[in-house]
VOTISE-482155 format. One record per residue: residue in one letter; x, y, z of N, C-alpha, C in turn. Coordinates in steps of 0.2 Angstrom, whole numbers, plus 5000, padded with zeros to 4 digits. Each point is the difference from the previous one (the first is absolute). Layout:
<marbas>
MARBA:residu:n_u:n_v:n_w:ca_u:ca_v:ca_w:c_u:c_v:c_w
MARBA:A:X:Y:Z:X:Y:Z:X:Y:Z
...
</marbas>
This chain:
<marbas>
MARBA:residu:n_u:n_v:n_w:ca_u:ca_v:ca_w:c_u:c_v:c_w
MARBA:X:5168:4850:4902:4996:5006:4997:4996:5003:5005
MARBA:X:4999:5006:5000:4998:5004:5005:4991:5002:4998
MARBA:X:4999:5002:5003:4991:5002:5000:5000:5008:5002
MARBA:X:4998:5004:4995:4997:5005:5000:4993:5000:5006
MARBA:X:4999:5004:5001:4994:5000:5005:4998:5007:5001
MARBA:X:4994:5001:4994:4996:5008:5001:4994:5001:5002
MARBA:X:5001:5002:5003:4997:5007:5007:4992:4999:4996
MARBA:X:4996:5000:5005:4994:5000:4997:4996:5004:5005
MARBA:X:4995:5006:4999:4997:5003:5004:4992:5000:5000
MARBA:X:4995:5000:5005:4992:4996:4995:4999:5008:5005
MARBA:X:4997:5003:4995:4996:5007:5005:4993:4998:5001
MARBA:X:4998:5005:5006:4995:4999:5003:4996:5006:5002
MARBA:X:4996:5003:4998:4997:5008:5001:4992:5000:5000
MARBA:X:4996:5001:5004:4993:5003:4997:4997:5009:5003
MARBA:X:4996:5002:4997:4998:5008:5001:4991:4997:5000
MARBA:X:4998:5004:5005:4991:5002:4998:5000:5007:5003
MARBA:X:4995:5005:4996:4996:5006:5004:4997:5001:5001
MARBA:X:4996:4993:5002:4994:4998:5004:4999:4995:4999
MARBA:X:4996:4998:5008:4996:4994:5002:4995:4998:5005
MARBA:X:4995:4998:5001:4996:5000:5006:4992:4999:5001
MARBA:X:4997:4997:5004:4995:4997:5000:4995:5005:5006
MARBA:X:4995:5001:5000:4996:5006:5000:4994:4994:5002
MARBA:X:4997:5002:5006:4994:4996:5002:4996:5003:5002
MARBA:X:4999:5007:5001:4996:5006:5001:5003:5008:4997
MARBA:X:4994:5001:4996:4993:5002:4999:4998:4994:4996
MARBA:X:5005:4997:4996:4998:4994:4995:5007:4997:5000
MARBA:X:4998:4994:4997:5003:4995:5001:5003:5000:4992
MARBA:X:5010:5000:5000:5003:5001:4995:5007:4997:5002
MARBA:X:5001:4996:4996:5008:4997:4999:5003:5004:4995
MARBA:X:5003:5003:5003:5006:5005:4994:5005:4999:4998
MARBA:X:5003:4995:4993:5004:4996:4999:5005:5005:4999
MARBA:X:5006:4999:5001:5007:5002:4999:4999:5006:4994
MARBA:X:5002:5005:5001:4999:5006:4995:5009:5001:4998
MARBA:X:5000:4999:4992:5009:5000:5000:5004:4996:5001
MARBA:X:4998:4992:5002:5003:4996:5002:5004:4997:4997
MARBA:X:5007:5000:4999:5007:4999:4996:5003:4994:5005
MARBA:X:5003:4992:4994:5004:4997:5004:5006:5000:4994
MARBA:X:5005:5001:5005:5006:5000:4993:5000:4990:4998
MARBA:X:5003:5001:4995:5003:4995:4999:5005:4997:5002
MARBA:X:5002:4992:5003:5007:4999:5001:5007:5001:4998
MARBA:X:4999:5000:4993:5005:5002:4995:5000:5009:5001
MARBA:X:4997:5004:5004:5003:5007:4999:4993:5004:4993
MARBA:X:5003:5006:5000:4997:5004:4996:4996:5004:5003
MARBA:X:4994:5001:4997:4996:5008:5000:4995:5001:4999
MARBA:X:4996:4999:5005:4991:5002:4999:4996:5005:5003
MARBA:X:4996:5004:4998:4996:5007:5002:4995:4996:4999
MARBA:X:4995:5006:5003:4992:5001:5001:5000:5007:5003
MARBA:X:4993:5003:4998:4998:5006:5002:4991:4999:5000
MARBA:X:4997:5003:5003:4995:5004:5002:4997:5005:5001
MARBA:X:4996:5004:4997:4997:5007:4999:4994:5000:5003
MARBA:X:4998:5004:5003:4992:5002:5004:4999:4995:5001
MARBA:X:5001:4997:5007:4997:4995:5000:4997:5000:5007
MARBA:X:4991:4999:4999:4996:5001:5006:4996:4993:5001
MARBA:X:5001:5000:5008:4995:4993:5003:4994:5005:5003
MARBA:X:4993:5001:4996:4995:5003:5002:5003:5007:5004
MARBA:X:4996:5000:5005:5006:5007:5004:5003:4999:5007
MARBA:X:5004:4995:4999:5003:4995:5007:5006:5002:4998
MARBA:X:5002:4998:4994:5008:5003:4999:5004:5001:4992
MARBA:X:5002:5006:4999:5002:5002:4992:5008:5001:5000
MARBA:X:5002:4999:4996:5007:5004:4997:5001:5002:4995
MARBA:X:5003:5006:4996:5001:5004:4994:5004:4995:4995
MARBA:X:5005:4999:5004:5007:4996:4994:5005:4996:5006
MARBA:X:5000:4994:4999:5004:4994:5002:5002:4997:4994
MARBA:X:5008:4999:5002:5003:4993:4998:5005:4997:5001
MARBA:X:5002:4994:4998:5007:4995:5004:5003:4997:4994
MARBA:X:5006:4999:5004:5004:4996:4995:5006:4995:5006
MARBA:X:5001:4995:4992:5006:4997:5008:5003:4998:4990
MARBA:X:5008:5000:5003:5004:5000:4998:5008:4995:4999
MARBA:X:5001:4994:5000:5007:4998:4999:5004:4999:4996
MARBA:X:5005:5002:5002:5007:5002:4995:5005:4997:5003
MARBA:X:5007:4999:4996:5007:4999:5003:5004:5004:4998
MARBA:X:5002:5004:5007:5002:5007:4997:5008:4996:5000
MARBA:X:5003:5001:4994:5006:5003:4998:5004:5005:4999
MARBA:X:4997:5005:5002:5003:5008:5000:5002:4999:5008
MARBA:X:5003:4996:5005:5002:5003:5003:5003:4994:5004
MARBA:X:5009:5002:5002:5004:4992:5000:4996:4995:5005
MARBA:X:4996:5001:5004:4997:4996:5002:4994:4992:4996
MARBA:X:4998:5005:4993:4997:4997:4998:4993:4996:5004
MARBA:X:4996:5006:5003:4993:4997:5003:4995:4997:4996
MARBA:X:4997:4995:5003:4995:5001:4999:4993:5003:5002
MARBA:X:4997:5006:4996:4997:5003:5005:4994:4999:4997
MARBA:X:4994:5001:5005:4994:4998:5001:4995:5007:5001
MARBA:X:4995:5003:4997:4995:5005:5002:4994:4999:4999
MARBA:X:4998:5003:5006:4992:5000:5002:4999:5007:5004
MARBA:X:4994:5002:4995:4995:5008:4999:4994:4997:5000
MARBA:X:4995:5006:5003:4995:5002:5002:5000:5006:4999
MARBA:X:4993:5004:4997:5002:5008:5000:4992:4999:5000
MARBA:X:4999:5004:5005:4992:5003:5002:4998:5007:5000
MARBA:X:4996:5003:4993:4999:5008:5001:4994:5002:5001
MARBA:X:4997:5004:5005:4995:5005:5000:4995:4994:5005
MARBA:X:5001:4994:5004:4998:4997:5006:4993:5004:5002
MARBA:X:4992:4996:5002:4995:5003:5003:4997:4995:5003
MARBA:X:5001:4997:5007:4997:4997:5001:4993:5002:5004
MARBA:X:4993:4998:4999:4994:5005:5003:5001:5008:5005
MARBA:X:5006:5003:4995:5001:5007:5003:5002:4998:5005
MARBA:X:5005:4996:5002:5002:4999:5009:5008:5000:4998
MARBA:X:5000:4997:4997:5008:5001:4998:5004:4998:4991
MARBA:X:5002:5006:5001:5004:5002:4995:5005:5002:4999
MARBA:X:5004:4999:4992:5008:5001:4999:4999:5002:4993
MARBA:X:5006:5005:5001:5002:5002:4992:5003:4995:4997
MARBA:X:5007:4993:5001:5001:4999:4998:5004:4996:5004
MARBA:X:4999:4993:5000:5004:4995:5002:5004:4995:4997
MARBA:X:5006:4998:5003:5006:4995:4995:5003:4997:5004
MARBA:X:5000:4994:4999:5002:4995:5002:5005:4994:4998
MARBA:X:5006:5002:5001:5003:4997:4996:5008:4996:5004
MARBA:X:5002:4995:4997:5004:4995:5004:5007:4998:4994
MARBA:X:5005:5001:4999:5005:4998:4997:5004:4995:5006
MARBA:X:5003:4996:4995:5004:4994:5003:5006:4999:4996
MARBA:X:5005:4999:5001:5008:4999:4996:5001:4993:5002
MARBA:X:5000:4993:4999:5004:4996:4999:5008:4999:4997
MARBA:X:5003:4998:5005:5008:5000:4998:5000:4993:4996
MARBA:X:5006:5000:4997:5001:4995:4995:5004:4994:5006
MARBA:X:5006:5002:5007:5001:4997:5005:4997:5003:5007
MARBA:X:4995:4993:5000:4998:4998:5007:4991:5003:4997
MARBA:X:4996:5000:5005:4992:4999:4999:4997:5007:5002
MARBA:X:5002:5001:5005:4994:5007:5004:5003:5006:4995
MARBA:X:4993:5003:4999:5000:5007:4994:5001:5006:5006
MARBA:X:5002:5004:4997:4999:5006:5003:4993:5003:4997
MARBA:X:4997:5004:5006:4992:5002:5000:5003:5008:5000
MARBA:X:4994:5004:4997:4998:5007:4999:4994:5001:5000
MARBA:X:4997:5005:5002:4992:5004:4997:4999:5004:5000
MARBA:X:5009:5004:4996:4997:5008:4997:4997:5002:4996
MARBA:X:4994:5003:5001:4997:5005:4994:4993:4997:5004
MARBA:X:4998:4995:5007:4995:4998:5002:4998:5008:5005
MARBA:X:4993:5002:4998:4996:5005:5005:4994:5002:4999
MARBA:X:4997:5002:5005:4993:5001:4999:5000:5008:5002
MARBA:X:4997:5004:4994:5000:5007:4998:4994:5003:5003
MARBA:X:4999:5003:5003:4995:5004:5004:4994:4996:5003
MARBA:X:4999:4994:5004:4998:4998:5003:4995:5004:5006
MARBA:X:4993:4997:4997:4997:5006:5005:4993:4994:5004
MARBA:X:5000:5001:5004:4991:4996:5005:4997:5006:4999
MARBA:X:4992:4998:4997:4996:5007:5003:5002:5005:4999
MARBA:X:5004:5000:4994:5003:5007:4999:5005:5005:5002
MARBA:X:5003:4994:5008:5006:5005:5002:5006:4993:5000
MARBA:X:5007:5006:4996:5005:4996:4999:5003:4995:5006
MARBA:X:5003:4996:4999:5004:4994:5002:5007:4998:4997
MARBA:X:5002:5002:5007:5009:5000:4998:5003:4995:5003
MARBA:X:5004:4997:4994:5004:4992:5002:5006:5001:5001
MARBA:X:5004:4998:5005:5007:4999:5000:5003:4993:4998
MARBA:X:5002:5003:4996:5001:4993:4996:5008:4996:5000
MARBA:X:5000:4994:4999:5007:4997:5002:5001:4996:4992
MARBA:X:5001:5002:4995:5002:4998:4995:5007:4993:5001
MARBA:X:5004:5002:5005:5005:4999:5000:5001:4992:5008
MARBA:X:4993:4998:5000:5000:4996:5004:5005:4993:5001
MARBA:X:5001:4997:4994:5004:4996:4999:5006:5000:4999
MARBA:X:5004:5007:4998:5005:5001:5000:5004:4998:4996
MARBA:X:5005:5000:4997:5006:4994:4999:4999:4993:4998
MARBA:X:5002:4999:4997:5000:4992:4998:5005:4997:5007
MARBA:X:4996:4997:5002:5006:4994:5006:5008:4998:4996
MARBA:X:5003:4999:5005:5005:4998:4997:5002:4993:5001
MARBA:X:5004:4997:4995:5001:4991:5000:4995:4997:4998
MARBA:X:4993:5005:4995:4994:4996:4999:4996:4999:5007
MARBA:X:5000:5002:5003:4997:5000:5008:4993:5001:4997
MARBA:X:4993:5001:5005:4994:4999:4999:4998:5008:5003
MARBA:X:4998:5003:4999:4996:5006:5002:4995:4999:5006
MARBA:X:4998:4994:5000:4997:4999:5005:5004:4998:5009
MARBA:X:5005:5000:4999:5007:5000:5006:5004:5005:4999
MARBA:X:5001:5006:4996:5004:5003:5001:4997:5006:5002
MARBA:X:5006:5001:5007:4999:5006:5003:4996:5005:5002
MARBA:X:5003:5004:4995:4999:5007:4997:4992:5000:5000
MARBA:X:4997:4994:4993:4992:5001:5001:4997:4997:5004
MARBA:X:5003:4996:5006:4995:4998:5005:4998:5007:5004
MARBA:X:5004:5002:5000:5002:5007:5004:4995:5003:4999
MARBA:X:5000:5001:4995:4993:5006:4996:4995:4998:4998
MARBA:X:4998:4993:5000:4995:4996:5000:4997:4999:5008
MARBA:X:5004:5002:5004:4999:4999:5006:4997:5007:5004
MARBA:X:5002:5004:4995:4999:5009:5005:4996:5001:4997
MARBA:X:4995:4997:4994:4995:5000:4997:4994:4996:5007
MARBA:X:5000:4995:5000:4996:4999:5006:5000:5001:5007
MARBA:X:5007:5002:5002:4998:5005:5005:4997:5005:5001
MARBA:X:4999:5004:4996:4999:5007:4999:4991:4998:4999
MARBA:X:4999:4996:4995:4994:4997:5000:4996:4997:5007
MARBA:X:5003:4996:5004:4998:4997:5006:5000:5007:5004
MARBA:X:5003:5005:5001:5002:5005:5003:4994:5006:4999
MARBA:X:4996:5000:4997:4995:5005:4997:4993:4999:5005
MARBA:X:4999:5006:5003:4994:4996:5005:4994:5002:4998
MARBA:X:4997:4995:5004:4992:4997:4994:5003:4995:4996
MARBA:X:5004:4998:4998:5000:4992:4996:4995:4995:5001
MARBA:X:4997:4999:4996:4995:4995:5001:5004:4991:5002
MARBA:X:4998:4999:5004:5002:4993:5001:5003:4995:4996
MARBA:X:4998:5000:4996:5000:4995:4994:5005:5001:4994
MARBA:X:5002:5007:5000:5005:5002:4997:5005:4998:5002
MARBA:X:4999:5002:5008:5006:5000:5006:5003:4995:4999
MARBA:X:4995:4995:5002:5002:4992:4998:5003:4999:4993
MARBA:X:4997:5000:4995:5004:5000:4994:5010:5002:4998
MARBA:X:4997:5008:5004:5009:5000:4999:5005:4996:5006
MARBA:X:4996:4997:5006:5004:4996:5005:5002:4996:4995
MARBA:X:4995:4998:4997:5001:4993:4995:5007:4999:4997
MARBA:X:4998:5005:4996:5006:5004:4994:5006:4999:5005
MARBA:X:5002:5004:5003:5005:5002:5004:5002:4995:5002
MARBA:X:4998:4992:5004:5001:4995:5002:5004:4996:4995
MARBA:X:5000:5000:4993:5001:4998:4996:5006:5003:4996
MARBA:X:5002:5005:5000:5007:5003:4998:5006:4997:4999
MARBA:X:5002:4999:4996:5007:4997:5002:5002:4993:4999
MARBA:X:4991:4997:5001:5000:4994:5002:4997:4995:4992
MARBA:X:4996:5005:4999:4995:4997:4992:5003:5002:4995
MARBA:X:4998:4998:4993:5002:5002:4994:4995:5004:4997
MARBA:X:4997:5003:5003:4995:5006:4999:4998:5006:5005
MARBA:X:5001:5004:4995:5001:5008:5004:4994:5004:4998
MARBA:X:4995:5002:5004:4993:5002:4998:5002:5008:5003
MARBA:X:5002:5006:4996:5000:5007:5002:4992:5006:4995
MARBA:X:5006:5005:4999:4998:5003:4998:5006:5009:4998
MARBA:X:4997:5002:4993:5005:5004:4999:4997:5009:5002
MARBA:X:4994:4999:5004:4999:5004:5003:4999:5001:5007
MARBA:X:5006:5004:5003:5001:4998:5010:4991:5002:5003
MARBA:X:4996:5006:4997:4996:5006:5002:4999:5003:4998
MARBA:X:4992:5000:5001:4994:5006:4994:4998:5004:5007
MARBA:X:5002:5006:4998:4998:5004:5006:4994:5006:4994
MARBA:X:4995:5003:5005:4996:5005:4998:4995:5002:5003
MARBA:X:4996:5005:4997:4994:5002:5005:4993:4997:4996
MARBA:X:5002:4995:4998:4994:4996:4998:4995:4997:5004
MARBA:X:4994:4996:4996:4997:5000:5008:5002:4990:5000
MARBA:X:5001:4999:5004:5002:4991:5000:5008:5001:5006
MARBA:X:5004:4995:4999:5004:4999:5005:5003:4995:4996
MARBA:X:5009:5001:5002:5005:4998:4997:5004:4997:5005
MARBA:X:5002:4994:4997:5007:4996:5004:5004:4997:4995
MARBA:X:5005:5006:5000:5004:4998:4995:4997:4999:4993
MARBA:X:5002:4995:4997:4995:5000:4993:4994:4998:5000
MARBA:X:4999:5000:5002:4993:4998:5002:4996:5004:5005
MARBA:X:4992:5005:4994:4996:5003:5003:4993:4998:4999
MARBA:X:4997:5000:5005:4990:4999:5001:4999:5007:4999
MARBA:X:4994:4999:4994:4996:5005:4999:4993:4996:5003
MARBA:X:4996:5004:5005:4994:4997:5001:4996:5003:4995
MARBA:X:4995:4993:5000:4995:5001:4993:5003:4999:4995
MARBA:X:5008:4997:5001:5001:4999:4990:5003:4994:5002
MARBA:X:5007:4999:5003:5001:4995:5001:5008:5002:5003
MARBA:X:5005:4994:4999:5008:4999:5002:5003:5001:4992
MARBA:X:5005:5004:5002:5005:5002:4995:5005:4999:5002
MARBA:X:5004:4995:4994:5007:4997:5003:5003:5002:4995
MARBA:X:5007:5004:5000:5004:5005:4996:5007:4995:4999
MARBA:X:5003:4999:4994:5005:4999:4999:5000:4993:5002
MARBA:X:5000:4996:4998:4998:4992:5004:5004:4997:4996
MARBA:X:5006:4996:5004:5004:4997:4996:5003:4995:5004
MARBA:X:5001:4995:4995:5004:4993:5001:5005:4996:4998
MARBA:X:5002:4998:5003:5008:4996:4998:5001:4996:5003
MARBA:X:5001:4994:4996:4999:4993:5001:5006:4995:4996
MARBA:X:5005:4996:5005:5006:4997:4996:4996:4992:4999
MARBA:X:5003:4998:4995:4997:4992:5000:5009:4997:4997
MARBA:X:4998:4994:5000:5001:4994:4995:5008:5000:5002
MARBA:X:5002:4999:5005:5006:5003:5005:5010:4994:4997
MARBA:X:5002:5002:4997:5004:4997:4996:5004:4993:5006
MARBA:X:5001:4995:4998:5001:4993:5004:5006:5000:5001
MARBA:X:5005:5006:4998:5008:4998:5003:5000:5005:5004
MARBA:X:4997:5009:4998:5002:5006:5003:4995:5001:5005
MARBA:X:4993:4998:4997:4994:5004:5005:4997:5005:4997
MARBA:X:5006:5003:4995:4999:5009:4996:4991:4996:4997
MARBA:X:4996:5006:4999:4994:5001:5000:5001:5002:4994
MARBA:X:4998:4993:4992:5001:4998:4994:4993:5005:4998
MARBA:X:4996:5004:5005:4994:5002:4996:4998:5005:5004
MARBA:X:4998:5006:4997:4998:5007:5005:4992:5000:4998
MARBA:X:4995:5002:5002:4995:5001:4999:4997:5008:5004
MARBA:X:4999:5004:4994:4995:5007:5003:4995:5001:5000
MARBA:X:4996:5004:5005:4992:4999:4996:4999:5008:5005
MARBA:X:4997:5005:4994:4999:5007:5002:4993:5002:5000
MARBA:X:4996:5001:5004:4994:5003:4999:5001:5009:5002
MARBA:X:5000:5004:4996:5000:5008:5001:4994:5001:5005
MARBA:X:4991:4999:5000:4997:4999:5004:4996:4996:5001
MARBA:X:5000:4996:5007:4995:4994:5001:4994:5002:5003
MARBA:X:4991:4999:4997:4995:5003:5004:4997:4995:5003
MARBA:X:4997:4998:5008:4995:4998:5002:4996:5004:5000
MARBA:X:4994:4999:4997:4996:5007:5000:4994:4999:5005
MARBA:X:4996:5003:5003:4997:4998:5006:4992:5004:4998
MARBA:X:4996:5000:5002:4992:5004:5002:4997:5002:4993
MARBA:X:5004:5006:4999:4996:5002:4992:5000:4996:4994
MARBA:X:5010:4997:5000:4999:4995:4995:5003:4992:5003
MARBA:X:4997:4998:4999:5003:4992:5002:5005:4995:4996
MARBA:X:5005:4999:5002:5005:4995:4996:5005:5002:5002
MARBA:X:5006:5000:4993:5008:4998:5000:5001:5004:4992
MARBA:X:5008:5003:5001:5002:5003:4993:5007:4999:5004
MARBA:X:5003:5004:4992:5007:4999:5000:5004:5006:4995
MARBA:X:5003:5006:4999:5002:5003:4997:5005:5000:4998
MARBA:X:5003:5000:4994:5007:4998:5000:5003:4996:5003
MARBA:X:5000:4994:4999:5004:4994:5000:5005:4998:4994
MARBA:X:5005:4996:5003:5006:4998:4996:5003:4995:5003
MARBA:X:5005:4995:4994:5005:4997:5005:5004:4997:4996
MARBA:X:5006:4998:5003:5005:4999:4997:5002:4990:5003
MARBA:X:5003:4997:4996:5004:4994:5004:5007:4998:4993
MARBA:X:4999:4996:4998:5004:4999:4996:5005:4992:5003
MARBA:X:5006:4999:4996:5005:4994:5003:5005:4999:4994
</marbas>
C-alpha cells in the first residue's frame, strides 16, 4: 500500500505603522500602531489608522497594513505566496521630517519543490521625503536580492547579492567623515558575507540632498534631531535541512524608517515595518 503525503505550508507574516519609546520631552512607550500577525494556516488581516497624533512630537493623516497568505493556484508553479504592507500617509515628525507617503512592502513565493521563496518589493517607496523642508532623493535598489538561487541554494552565498550587498558598504565605508563606529559596523558586516546565514543590507544604496545633516548611504544625522536609517532590511536563513543543508525557513524583517532620535527628542521609533518567514 502506498502513502499519499500532502504538502503542508504554515505562513508567517507581520505589518506595524508604528512603534517606539520616546524618553524626552516625556516619557512614552508607543505600542505597535497597525500591528498584524498572520495566521499559520494563511489568510487576511487589515488595520487602519486615521489622524493619529503623539502630542506634537509626531502625526500621520492615514496609515494601514495588511499581511496576507494564500496558495496561489493560478499559476503552474502553484506558490505559496506570502504579503506584508505598510502604508504611511501625510508623515510629521516635530516639522523635521516629513513624507507624503510611505509603503513598505515585502512578497515571498514558496515553491511546492524545494524551500527558499523567491523575494520582491514592488510597489515599496517613499514619496516626497523632505528634512527641514528640502527634499531627499533615494536611489533605490529594489532588486537587491535578485533571483531566487538555484538548487534551493541560500541567498546568503549566492553570488550576485554578495556582490551588491558588498558595494553597499563599500560605497558606505568610502564616504568621508564616516563616523567611526559606523565604520566598524559595516567592517563587521562585510567580514561576515558569505560566511553567516544572515544578511543585514538595505533597499536604499543613497539619500543625497541639500538638507541640513549628512548622509552615508542610507543612513542620515540630522543634528538636533537625531540618525535616520532608510530602508532597513533583513534576511535571515534558519533551520537548515539534515540531508541538503537547503535553508527549510527564510526570514524577513523591513523597517521603511528606523529613528535614533537625539537632543530635542530622546528615544527610538520605527516606520513601517513588516516581515515575512513561513516553512
Amino acid at each position: 500500500m502506498s502513502t499519499v503525503i500532502k504538502e503542508k505550508h504554515h505562513y508567517s507574516a507581520q505589518a506595524k505603522i508604528f512603534e517606539g519609546d520616546l524618553v524626552t520631552p516625556f516619557v512614552s512607550k508607543i505600542h505597535p500602531q497597525g500591528h498584524l500577525q498572520l495566521e499559520p494556516e494563511g489568510g487576511y488581516k487589515a488595520a487602519r489608522s486615521i489622524d493619529y497624533r503623539l502630542e506634537n512630537v509626531l502625526s500621520f493623516k492615514n496609515a494601514y497594513s495588511h499581511v496576507s497568505g494564500v496558495h496561489d493556484t493560478t499559476k503552474p508553479e502553484h506558490y505559496w505566496s506570502t504579503l506584508s504592507t505598510t502604508v504611511v500617509e501625510g508623515l510629521n515628525i516635530m516639522e523635521i521630517l516629513t513624507a507624503d507617503r510611505i509603503v513598505g512592502q515585502i512578497v515571498v513565493n514558496h515553491p511546492h519543490d524545494g524551500y527558499v521563496p523567491m523575494i520582491h518589493f514592488l510597489g515599496t517607496r517613499i514619496e516626497n521625503l523632505r528634512i527641514a523642508g528640502e527634499p531627499v532623493e533615494l536611489d533605490w535598489n529594489l532588486d537587491i536580492f535578485g533571483d531566487k538561487p538555484g538548487s534551493d541554494g541560500a541567498y546568503t552565498r549566492e553570488s550576485g547579492v554578495l556582490g551588491r550587498v558588498s558595494n553597499q558598504y563599500e560605497n558606505i565605508r568610502g564616504i568621508q567623515g564616516l563616523p567611526a563606529k559606523l565604520h566598524d559596523h559595516y567592517n563587521q558586516l562585510d567580514s561576515t558575507l558569505g560566511k553567516a546565514e544572515t544578511i543585514e543590507c538595505s533597499l536604499v544604496n543613497q539619500a543625497e540632498g541639500a538638507f541640513p545633516g549628512t548622509a552615508w548611504g542610507n543612513v542620515i544625522h540630522v543634528p538636533h534631531f537625531g540618525t535616520i536609517t532608510l530602508g532597513k532590511l533583513t534576511l535571515q536563513h534558519l533551520n537548515p535541512h539534515p540531508q541538503t543543508s537547503a535553508p527549510q525557513e527564510t526570514q524577513l524583517q523591513l523597517t521603511m524608517i528606523d529613528l535614533q532620535f537625539g537632543c530635542v527628542i530622546g528615544g527610538t521609533g520605527g516606520v513601517g515595518g513588516g516581515g515575512t518567514g513561513g516553512h
